[in-house]
Structure formats: structure tokens, C-alpha cells
N, C-alpha and C positions, 0 to 999 in steps of 0.2 A: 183480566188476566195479566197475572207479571211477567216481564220479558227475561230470561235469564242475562246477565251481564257476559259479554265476550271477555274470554281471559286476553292480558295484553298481550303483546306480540313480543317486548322484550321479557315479561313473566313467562310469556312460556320456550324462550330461550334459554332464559337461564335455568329453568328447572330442569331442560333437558342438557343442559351444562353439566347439572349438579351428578345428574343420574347415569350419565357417562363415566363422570371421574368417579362416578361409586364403582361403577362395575371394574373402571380398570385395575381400584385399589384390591377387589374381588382377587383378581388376576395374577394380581405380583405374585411374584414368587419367591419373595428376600427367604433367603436360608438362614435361617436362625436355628443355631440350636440353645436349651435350658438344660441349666447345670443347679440340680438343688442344693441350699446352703443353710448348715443349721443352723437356726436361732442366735445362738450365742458365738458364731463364728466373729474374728474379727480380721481377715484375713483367709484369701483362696490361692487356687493354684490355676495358672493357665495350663488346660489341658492338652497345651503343644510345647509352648517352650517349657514348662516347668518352673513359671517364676511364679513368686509369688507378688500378690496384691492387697492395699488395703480395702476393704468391702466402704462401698461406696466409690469408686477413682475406676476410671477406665481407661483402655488402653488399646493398640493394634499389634498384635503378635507375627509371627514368621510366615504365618499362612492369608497374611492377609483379613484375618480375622477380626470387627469392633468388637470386642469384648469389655463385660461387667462380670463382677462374680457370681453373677446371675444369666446370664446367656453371653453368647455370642454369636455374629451375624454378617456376612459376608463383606467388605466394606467398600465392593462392585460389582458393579451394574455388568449382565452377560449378553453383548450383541444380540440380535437377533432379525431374519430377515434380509441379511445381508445381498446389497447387488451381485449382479452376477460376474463374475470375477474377482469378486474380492474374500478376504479370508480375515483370519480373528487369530492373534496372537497374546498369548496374558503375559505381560510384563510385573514380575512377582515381585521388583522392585519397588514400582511405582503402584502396585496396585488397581490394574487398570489393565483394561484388552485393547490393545492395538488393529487397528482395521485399515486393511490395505491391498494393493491392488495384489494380483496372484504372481502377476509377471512383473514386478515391481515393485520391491517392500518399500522404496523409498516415495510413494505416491499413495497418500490417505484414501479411504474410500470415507463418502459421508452414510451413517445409517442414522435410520431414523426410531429405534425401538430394543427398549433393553430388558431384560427381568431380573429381578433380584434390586438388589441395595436400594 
């Protein structure tokens, strides 16, 4: 009779490594949207500022947007989970939510979990 072989102990860490980060990529929630482009286009239009682009070159628009002339897709990540007293402000400048205490905007909170980008 043959003995079956015990999986190792770091194989089967890392497989359930592997099957985590599957599910979290499951999860995300990056906001893309597709924008179809004819064939023979050689040049699009950003569907916020109204400039145009040459088809292949990418760029970040008003909204915060990565965009291709092919889609475009949020280009941050949205808090999520936040401690308690703290709040989420989007800074449209910089592209980016600011996290900080409620009674205190000058005092970061730290979180640990985002969706999108």
C-alpha cells in the first residue's frame, strides 16, 4: 500500500496566499468605464474636458479620471471601514480621500482598506 505524500506546510501557505489575493481581486471594485473607438480613429475626445488625444497616449482629466481612448478609470482608491470618529474627505486636487479625525481635520486617522484604483 502507498502512503500519500503530506502537502508541505509552506505549499500550502502559499496556495492559500494565492486564493486570497484571487478573491480580493474578485472584490475590487475599480470604476472603469469603455468608451468605443472606430477603427480608423486616430484621435478621441475626453468625455469631461473635451480635449482631445492622440489614440494610444494617456492622460488624467478634471474628474480625476486615468484615461485611454479606450476607457477610463478612477485614478483612487475609496476609503472604506473607517475607525470610529474619523471621516473621508476627497481632495480633487490631489486626487486622493483624505482621512481624518471628525473633531479634528488637522489629525490623520490610519485605515486599512480601499475599493477602487
Amino acid at each position: 500500500m502507498h502512503s500519500v505524500p503530506k502537502p508541505r506546510p509552506l505549499l500550502k501557505k502559499l496556495v492559500t496566499l494565492a486564493l486570497l489575493l484571487c478573491a480580493l481581486l474578485l472584490h475590487s471594485e475599480a470604476a472603469c468605464s469603455v468608451h468605443p473607438l472606430k477603427l480608423s480613429a486616430t484621435h478621441c475626445q475626453d468625455f469631461i474636458d473635451k480635449t482631445w488625444h492622440a489614440v494610444g497616449s494617456s492622460w488624467r482629466n478634471s474628474e480625476c479620471l486615468d484615461c485611454t481612448c479606450s476607457q477610463c478609470c478612477h485614478a483612487y482608491g475609496t476609503p472604506v471601514n473607517l475607525p470610529e470618529g474619523c471621516v473621508k474627505e476627497f481632495d480633487k486636487i490631489n486626487c486622493k480621500y483624505n482621512v481624518f479625525k471628525e473633531d479634528d481635520p488637522n489629525q490623520s486617522c490610519p485605515y486599512y482598506g480601499a475599493v477602487g484604483k
